[in-house]
Residue, then its C-alpha position, 0 to 999 in steps of 0.5 A: x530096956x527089959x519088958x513084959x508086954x501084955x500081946x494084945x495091949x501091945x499090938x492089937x486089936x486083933x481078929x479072931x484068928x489073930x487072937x487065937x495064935x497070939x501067945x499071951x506075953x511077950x518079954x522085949x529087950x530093947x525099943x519097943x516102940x519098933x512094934x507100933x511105928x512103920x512096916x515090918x517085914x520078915x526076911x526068913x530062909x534056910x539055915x544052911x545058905x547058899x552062896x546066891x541065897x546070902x546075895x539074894x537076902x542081902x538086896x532084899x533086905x538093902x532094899x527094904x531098909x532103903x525104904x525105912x521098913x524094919x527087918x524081922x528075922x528069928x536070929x537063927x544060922x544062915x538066912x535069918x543072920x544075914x538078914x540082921x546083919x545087913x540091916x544093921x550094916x545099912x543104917x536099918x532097924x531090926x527085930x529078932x524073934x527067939x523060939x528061946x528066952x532073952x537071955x539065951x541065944x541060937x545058935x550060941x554064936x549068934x550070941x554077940x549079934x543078940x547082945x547087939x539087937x538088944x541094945x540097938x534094936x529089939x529082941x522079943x521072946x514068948x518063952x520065959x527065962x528057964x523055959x525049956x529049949x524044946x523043938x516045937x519052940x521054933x515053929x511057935x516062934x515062926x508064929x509070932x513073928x508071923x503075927x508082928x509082921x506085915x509081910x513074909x519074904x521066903x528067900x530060899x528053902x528045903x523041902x522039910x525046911x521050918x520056913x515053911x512053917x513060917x510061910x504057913x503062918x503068915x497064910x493063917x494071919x492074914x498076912x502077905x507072903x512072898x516067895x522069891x522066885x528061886x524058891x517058887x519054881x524049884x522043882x524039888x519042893x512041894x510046898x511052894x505051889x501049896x502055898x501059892x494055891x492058898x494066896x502066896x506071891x511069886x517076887x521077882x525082881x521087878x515086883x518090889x515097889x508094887x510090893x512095897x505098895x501093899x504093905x500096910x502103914x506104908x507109903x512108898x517112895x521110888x525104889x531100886x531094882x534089885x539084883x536076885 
């Protein structure tokens, strides 16, 4: 089901800063209800995975679906499509998060896993149907996502990758942000440690169930360790 939901009416209400970022529309398609029931958390990295980086979204997101939180991701090439496919595979919920309309999907061959969430899941957009691909869309989205979710994951990243972004955003909200570990101590970024310095947590594989803790409209039940 196609929607036009007013922001504020949906997810708020919100703080001043939330209502600051908050875009004014967002166009669904799919159960819109997966933005009012539960813990949402965003699963994000880089576009190019590598190999350690697929293994590592993959338990982590295995593990938050074992815990009934839904997996939020923005569509795109590596990280953020193993996230919405492990979600899917393991009996989980997901949400995809476009810096595109509805109808267009990025990359194009993402465009049957689209069709998927929109169907199963949910899909959402701030950009209207026509709106022009443009690249300050995406960091726009990292935004939003930020804004839907509870808590970031950052799985593996470059030193100009638009993850940062995200990680930013979810500073700016308020929300929790995590960085794996692989991502923390690399000594080829620079962002990390200023995340960090500004509220960022290091996640290492044993500090998932307090983690889980944390996380706002959750009630955690006993959780596996897993393998990064």
């Amino acid at each position: 089901m196609h929607a036009e939901l007013r922001t504020r009416d949906a997810l708020g209400p919100f703080g001043p800063v939330e209502e600051k970022n908050a875009p004014d529309v967002l166009y669904t398609a799919g159960d819109t209800a997966l933005l009012t029931e539960g813990s949402r958390v965003a699963i994000v990295g880089s576009r190019k995975a590598t190999p350690d980086g697929i293994k590592r979204a993959q338990a982590v997101t295995r593990a938050l679906v074992q815990q009934g939180i839904i997996v939020v991701s923005g569509l795109a090439e590596g990280i953020d499509t193993v996230a919405h496919r492990t979600a899917i595979e393991e009996g989980g919920r997901t949400i995809a998060v476009l810096g595109t309309p509805l109808s267009k999907a990025y990359p194009a061959t993402n465009a049957g896993l689209l069709e998927e969430i929109k169907r199963d899941h949910l899909a959402i957009s701030q950009f209207p149907e026509g709106y022009p691909g443009k690249s300050e869309n995406f960091p726009r989205r990292n935004r939003t996502m930020a804004l839907i979710c509870d808590a970031t994951i950052v799985i593996e990243a470059s030193e100009k990758s638009g993850t940062r972004h995200q990680g930013w955003e979810a500073i700016r909200l308020g929300r929790d942000l995590y960085l794996l570990e692989n991502v923390a101590t690399n000594p080829n970024l620079t962002w990390p440690k200023q995340l960090i310095e500004y509220g960022a947590q290091i996640l290492r594989r044993e500090d998932l169930p307090d983690i889980l803790l944390d996380i706002p409209n959750y009630t955690a039940g006993g959780v596996r360790a897993f393998e990064l």
